[in-house]
C-alpha positions in Angstrom: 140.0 -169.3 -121.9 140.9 -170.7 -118.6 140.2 -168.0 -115.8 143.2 -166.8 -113.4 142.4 -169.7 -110.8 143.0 -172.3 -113.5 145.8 -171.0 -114.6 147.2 -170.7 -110.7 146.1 -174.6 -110.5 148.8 -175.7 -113.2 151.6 -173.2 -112.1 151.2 -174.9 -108.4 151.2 -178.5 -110.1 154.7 -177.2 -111.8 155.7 -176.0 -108.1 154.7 -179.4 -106.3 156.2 -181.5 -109.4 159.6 -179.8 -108.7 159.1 -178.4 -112.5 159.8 -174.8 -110.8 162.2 -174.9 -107.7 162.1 -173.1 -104.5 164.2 -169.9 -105.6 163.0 -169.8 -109.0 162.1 -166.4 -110.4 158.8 -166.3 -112.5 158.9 -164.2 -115.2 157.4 -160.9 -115.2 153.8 -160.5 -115.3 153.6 -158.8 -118.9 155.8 -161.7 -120.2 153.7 -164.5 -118.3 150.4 -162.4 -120.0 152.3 -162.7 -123.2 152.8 -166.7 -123.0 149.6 -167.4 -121.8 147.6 -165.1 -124.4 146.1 -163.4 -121.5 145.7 -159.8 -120.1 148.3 -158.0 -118.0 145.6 -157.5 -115.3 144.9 -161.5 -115.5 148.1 -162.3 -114.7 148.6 -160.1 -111.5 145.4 -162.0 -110.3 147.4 -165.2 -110.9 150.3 -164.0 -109.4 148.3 -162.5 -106.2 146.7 -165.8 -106.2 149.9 -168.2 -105.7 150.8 -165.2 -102.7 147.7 -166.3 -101.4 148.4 -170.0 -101.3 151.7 -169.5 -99.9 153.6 -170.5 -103.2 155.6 -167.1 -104.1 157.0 -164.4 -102.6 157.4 -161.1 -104.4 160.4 -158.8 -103.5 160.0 -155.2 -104.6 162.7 -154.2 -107.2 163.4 -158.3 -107.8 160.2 -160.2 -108.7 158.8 -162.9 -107.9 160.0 -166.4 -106.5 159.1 -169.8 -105.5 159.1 -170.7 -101.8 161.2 -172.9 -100.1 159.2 -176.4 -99.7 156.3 -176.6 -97.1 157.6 -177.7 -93.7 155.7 -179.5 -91.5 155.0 -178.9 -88.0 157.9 -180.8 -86.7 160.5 -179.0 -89.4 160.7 -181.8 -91.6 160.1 -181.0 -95.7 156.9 -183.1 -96.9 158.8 -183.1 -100.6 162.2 -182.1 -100.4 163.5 -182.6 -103.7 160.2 -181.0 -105.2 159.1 -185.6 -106.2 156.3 -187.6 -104.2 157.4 -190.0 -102.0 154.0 -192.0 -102.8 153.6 -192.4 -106.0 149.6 -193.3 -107.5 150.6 -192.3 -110.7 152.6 -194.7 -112.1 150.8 -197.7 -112.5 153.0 -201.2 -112.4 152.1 -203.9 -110.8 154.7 -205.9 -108.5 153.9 -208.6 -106.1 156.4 -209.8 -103.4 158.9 -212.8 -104.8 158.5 -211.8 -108.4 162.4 -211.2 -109.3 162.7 -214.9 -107.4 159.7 -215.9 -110.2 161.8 -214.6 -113.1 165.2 -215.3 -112.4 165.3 -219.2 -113.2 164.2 -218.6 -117.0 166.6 -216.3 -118.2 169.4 -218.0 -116.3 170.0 -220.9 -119.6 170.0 -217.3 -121.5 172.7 -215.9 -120.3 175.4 -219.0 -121.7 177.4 -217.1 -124.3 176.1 -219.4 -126.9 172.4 -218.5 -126.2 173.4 -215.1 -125.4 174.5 -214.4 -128.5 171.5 -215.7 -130.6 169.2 -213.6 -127.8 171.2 -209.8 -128.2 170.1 -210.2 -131.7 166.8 -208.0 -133.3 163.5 -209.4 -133.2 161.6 -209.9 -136.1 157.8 -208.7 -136.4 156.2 -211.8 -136.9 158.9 -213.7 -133.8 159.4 -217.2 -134.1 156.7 -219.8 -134.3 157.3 -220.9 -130.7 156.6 -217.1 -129.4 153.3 -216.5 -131.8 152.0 -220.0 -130.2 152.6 -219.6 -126.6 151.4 -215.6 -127.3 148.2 -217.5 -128.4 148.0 -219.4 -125.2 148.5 -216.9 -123.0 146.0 -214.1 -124.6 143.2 -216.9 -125.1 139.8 -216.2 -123.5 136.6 -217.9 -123.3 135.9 -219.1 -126.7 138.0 -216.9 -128.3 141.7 -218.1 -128.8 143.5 -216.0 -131.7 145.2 -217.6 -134.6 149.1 -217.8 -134.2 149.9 -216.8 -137.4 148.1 -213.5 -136.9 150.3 -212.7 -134.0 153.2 -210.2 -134.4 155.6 -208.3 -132.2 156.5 -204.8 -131.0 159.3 -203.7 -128.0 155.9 -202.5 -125.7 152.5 -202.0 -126.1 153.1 -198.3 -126.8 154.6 -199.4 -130.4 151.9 -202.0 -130.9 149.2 -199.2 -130.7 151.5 -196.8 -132.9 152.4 -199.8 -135.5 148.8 -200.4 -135.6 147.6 -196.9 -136.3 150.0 -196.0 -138.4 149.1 -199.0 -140.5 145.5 -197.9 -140.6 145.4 -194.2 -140.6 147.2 -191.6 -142.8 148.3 -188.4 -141.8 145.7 -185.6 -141.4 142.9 -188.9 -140.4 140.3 -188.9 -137.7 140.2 -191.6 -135.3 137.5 -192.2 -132.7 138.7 -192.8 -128.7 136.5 -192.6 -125.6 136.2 -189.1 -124.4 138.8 -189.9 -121.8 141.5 -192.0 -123.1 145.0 -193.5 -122.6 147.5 -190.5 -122.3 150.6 -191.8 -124.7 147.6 -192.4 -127.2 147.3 -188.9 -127.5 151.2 -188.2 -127.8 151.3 -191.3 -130.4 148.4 -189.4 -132.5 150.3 -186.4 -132.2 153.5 -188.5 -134.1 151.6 -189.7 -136.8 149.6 -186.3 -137.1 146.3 -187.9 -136.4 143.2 -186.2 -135.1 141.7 -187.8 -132.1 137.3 -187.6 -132.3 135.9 -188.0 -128.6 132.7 -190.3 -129.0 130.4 -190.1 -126.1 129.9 -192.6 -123.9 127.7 -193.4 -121.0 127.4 -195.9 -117.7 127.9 -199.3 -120.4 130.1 -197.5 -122.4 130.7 -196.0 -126.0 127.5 -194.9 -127.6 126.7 -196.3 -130.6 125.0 -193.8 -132.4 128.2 -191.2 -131.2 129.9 -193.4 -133.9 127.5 -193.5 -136.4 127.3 -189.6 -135.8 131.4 -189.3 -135.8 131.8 -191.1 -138.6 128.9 -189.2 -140.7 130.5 -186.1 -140.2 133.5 -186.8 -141.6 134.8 -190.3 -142.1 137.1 -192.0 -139.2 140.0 -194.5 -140.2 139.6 -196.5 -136.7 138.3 -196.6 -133.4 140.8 -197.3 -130.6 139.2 -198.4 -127.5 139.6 -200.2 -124.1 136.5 -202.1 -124.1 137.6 -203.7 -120.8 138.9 -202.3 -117.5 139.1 -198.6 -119.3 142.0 -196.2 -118.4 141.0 -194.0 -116.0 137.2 -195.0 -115.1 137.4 -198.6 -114.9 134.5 -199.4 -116.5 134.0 -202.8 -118.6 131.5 -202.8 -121.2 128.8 -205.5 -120.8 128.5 -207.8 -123.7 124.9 -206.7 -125.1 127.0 -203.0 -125.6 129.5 -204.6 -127.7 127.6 -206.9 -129.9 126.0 -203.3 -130.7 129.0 -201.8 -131.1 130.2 -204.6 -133.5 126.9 -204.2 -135.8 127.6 -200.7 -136.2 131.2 -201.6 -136.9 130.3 -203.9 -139.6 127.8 -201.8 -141.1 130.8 -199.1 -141.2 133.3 -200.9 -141.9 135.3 -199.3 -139.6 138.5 -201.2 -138.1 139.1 -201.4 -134.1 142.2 -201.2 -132.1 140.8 -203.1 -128.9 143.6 -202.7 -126.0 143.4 -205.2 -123.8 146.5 -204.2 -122.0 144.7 -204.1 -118.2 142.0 -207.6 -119.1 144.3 -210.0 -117.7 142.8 -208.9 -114.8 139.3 -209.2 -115.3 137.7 -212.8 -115.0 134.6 -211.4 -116.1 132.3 -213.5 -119.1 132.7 -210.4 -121.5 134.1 -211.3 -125.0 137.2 -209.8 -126.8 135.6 -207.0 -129.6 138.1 -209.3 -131.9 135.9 -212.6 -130.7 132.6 -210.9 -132.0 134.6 -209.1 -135.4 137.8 -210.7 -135.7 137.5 -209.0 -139.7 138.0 -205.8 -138.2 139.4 -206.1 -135.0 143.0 -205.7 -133.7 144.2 -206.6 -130.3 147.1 -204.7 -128.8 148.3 -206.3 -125.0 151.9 -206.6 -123.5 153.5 -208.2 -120.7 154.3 -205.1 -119.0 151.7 -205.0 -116.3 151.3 -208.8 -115.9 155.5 -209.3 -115.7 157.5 -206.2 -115.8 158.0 -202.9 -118.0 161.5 -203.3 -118.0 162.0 -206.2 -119.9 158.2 -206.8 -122.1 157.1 -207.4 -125.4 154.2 -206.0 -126.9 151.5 -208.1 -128.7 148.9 -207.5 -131.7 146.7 -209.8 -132.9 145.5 -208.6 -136.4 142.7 -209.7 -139.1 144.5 -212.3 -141.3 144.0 -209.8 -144.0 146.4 -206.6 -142.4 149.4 -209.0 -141.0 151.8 -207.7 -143.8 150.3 -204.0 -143.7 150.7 -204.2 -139.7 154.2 -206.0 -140.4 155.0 -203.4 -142.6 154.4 -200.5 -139.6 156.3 -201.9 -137.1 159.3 -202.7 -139.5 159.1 -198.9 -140.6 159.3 -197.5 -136.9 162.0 -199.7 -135.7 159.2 -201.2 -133.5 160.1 -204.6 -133.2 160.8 -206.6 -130.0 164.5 -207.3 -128.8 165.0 -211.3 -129.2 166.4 -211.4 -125.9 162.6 -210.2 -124.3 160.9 -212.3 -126.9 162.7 -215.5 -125.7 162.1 -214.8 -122.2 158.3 -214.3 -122.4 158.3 -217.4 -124.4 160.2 -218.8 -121.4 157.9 -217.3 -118.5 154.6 -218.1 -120.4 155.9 -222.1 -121.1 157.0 -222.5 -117.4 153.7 -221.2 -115.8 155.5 -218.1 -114.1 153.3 -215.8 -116.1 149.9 -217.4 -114.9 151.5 -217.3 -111.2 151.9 -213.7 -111.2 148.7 -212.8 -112.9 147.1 -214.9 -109.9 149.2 -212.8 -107.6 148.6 -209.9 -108.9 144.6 -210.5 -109.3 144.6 -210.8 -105.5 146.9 -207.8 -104.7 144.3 -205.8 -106.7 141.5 -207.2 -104.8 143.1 -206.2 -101.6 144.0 -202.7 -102.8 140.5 -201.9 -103.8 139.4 -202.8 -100.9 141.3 -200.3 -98.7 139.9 -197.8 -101.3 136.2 -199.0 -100.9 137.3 -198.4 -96.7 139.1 -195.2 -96.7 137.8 -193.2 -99.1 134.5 -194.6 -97.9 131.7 -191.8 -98.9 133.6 -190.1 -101.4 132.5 -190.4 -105.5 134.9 -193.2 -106.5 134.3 -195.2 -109.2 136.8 -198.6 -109.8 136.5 -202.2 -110.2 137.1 -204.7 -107.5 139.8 -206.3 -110.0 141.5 -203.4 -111.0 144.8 -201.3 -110.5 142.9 -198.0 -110.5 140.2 -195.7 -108.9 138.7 -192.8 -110.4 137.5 -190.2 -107.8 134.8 -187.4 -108.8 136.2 -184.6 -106.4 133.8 -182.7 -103.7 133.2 -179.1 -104.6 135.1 -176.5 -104.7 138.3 -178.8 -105.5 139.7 -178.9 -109.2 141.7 -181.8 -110.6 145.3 -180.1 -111.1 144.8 -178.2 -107.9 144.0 -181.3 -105.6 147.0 -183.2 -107.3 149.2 -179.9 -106.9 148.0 -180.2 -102.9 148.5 -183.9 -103.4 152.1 -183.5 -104.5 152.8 -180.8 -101.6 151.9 -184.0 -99.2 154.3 -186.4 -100.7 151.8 -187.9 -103.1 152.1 -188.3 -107.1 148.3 -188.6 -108.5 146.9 -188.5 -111.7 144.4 -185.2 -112.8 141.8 -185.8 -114.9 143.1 -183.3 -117.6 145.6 -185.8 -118.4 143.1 -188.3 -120.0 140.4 -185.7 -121.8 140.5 -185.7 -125.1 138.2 -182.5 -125.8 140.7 -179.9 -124.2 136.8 -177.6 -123.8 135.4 -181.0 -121.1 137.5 -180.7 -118.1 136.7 -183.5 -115.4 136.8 -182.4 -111.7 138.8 -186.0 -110.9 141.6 -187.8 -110.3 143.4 -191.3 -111.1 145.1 -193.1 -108.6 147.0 -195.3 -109.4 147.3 -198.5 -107.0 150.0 -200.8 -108.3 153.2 -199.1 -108.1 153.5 -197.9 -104.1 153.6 -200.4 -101.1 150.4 -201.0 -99.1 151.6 -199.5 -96.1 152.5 -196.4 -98.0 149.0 -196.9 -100.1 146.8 -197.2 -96.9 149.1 -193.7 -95.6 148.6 -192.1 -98.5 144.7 -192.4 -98.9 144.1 -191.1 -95.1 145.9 -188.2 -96.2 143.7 -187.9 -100.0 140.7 -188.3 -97.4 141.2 -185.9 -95.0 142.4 -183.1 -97.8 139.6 -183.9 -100.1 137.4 -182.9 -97.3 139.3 -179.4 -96.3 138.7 -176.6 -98.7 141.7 -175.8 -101.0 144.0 -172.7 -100.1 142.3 -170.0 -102.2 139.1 -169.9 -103.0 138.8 -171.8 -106.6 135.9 -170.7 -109.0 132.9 -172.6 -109.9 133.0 -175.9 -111.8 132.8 -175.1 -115.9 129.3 -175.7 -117.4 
C-alpha cells in the first residue's frame, strides 16, 4: 500500500493537471480513507501534507480546498488554466514547412470526382498501389516485406489492437517489457488480456525471462519495441535478437514488433520479422513520420495470419479511411515522406543534443536519434511528484508510473518528450527541469521502495 506521501504525489499531479481546480473542495477525510482503502489517521497525514506543500487550505466548519494557482514573484500565474504551457508529454514530431510539404498531394484529391471515391471506407487489405509503396517505404537493410502481407488500420493504436486481438483470447497472457507503451496497456484492458512483465537488462529483453514466462503459464504473444523503446530508448543489438528469435522458434510464440519510432534509427540492426518473418508481425504508422491527424496505420503479417489479422481489423471497425490511404500513397510516391523523415532525423539530433548540454550531469538515458529522454531522478524526488512540480512551472512531463507494467516496481523517472514543443520553449523548459531537479521537493518525500 502506497504510504501518505505517495498518495499526496498523485493528489498534487491532479492539482497541477488542472484535474482539481483552485476552489475545489476535497472530500472529507473519512470518505477520501474510504476511496483509497486507507486509515482515517492516513489520510489526515495526506491532507496535512498538501498544507505543507502549499496545495490546500482547510477552513474550520468548511473543509478543505485547492489553492488558487502559484504566482510568481512578479504576479503573473505559472499555469493559469491548471494546463502546461510546455508540453514534453505529447510526443509528435513537426518540422518547419511541413503543411507547405503536404499540401500539393492532396490538392488533385479534393476535385469532387476524386473526392468522392476518397470519403469512402478503406478496406483492410488497401489497394495494390498502397500495400506496394507501404512496402517501399517500411523496407530496411535486407529486409523488404512482401506487399501482399500488408494490411491497413486508421492508426497504429488499431494495428496493435487488430493484431492482438487476432492472436490472443480473452483471459490470455501476453509478454511486454517491464515498461511499455501506455495505450498498450489500455488496449489489453479492451480485449481483457493480462500483460506479463519479462525482465530485461542494458541489451534488452532477457531471454530466459521468456522461457521462464511462458513456463509458467503459456503466453499467446510477445509485443515488443525492439528498436528505439518507449520510454528508455534503448535498441537491442542484433546478437540479442537473433537470441531472442531462437527462443521464439523453439516456443513458438508469435511477436508483435512495433516499429512505430525506427524510422528514425539508421542503425544496422534487423527487423525481429527479418530474422522470423513465420512469427513476426510489424505494426508502424505514419503518425510520427507525417502527422497524427491524418495517418494510417501499417501491419505486416506472416503470410499465414493475413485473413485472421484481416478478420480483426474488419471486426473493430479498424480499418483506414480511403481518403488517408490515398494520401500516404501520394506522399510516399512523391518523396515528401523521405523529406520529412530527413528533417525530422536532424531535428532529433539537435534536440538531444540540448539535452546532453542542459541536463548535463543528471542520469539520462536517450539516443542521439530519438524523440525521447529518460531521466533517473536525484534523491529524494519521486516520479508523479517532480511532474506535479513540473506541471506547477508550466511544463507537461511524463512519470514513470505511466509505462510500468508491474503496478509493485515503481521507477523514480521521468519521460520527456522532445518532439511536440518549440526549441526555444524546449531549451526554457529544461533550465527549469535542471534547476528543480536539483532543489529538494516541498515536503519531505519518503525513501525510494526496495
Amino acid at each position: 500500500m502506497d504510504d501518505f506521501r505517495g498518495i499526496a504525489d498523485r493528489i498534487a499531479l491532479d492539482i497541477a493537471r488542472g484535474r482539481l481546480r483552485a476552489g475545489q473542495r476535497l472530500p472529507p477525510q473519512r470518505a477520501f480513507a474510504r476511496r483509497h482503502g486507507i486509515a482515517a489517521s492516513t489520510a489526515g497525514r495526506v491532507y496535512a501534507e498538501l498544507v505543507r506543500r502549499g496545495l490546500v487550505v482547510g477552513e474550520v466548519g468548511r473543509g478543505t480546498f485547492v489553492r488558487a494557482t502559484e504566482v510568481t514573484p512578479q504576479g503573473r500565474a505559472l499555469v493559469e488554466d491548471g494546463t502546461a504551457r510546455v508540453n514534453l508529454e505529447l510526443n509528435y514530431p513537426s518540422v518547419p514547412g511541413q503543411p507547405e510539404l503536404l499540401a500539393p498531394a492532396l490538392t488533385p484529391l479534393l476535385r469532387p470526382d476524386a473526392l468522392g471515391d476518397a470519403l469512402r471506407t478503406g478496406a483492410a487489405d488497401g489497394t495494390p498501389r498502397a500495400r506496394e509503396a507501404v512496402a517501399a517505404l517500411l523496407a530496411t537493410g535486407d529486409w523488404r516485406p512482401d506487399p501482399d502481407r500488408v494490411l491497413f488500420t486508421g492508426n497504429a493504436r488499431q494495428a496493435v489492437a487488430a493484431t492482438l486481438a487476432s492472436l490472443v483470447r480473452p483471459g490470455g497472457r501476453v509478454g511486454v517489457e517491464p515498461l511499455t507503451y501506455p495505450l498498450v496497456k489500455e488496449v489489453a484492458a479492451r480485449l481483457s488480456v493480462t500483460l506479463v512483465p519479462v525482465e530485461t537488462d542494458e541489451q534488452g529483453p532477457v531471454v530466459e525471462s521468456v522461457r521462464a514466462a511462458h513456463r509458467s503459464a503459456p503466453l499467446s504473444a510477445l509485443y515488443l519495441q525492439p528498436t528505439l523503446h518507449n520510454p528508455t530508448s534503448l535498441t537491442v543489438p542484433t546478437e540479442r535478437r537473433i537470441q531472442l528469435v531462437r527462443c521464439l522458434d523453439d516456443l513458438a510464440l508469435p511477436v508483435v514488433e512495433d516499429r512505430v519510432w525506427s524510422f528514425l534509427h539508421t542503425g544496422p540492426e534487423p527487423p525481429l520479422a527479418a530474422l522470423a518473418p513465420g512469427l513476426v508481425h510489424v505494426v508502424d504508422s505514419l503518425s510520427k513520420r507525417v502527422a497524427p491527424g491524418l495517418t494510417v496505420g501499417f501491419v505486416v503479417v506472416p503470410r499465414d495470419r493475413v485473413d485472421a489479422v484481416a478478420a480483426a481489423v474488419r471486426s473493430g471497425g479498424w480499418g483506414p479511411g480511403a481518403f488517408a490511404l490515398e494520401a500516404a500513397v501520394r506522399w510516399i510516391g512523391d518523396g515528401t515522406v523521405a523529406r520529412l523523415v530527413a528533417a525530422k532525423r536532424a531535428q532529433a539530433g539537435r534536440r538531444q543534443g540540448l539535452v546532453r548540454e542542459l541536463l548535463d550531469g543528471f542520469a539520462v538515458r536517450a539516443d542521439p536519434c530519438g524523440y525521447f529522454a529518460w531521466w533517473e531522478l536525484p534523491a529524494p524526488w519521486r516520479a508523479d511528484g517532480f511532474a506535479a512540480a513540473a506541471a506547477a512551472h508550466g511544463i507537461g512531463i511524463t512519470p514513470g508510473t505511466a509505462f510500468r507494467v508491474d503496478p509493485k516496481r515503481t521507477p523514480d523517472a521521468v519521460r520527456l518528450g522532445l518532439a511536440s514543443a518549440g526549441e526555444p520553449e524546449l531549451v526554457g523548459a529544461l533550465r527549469t527541469l535542471a534547476e528543480l531537479a536539483a532543489r529538494r521537493p516541498l515536503g519531505r518525500q519518503s525513501s525510494r521502495p526496495s
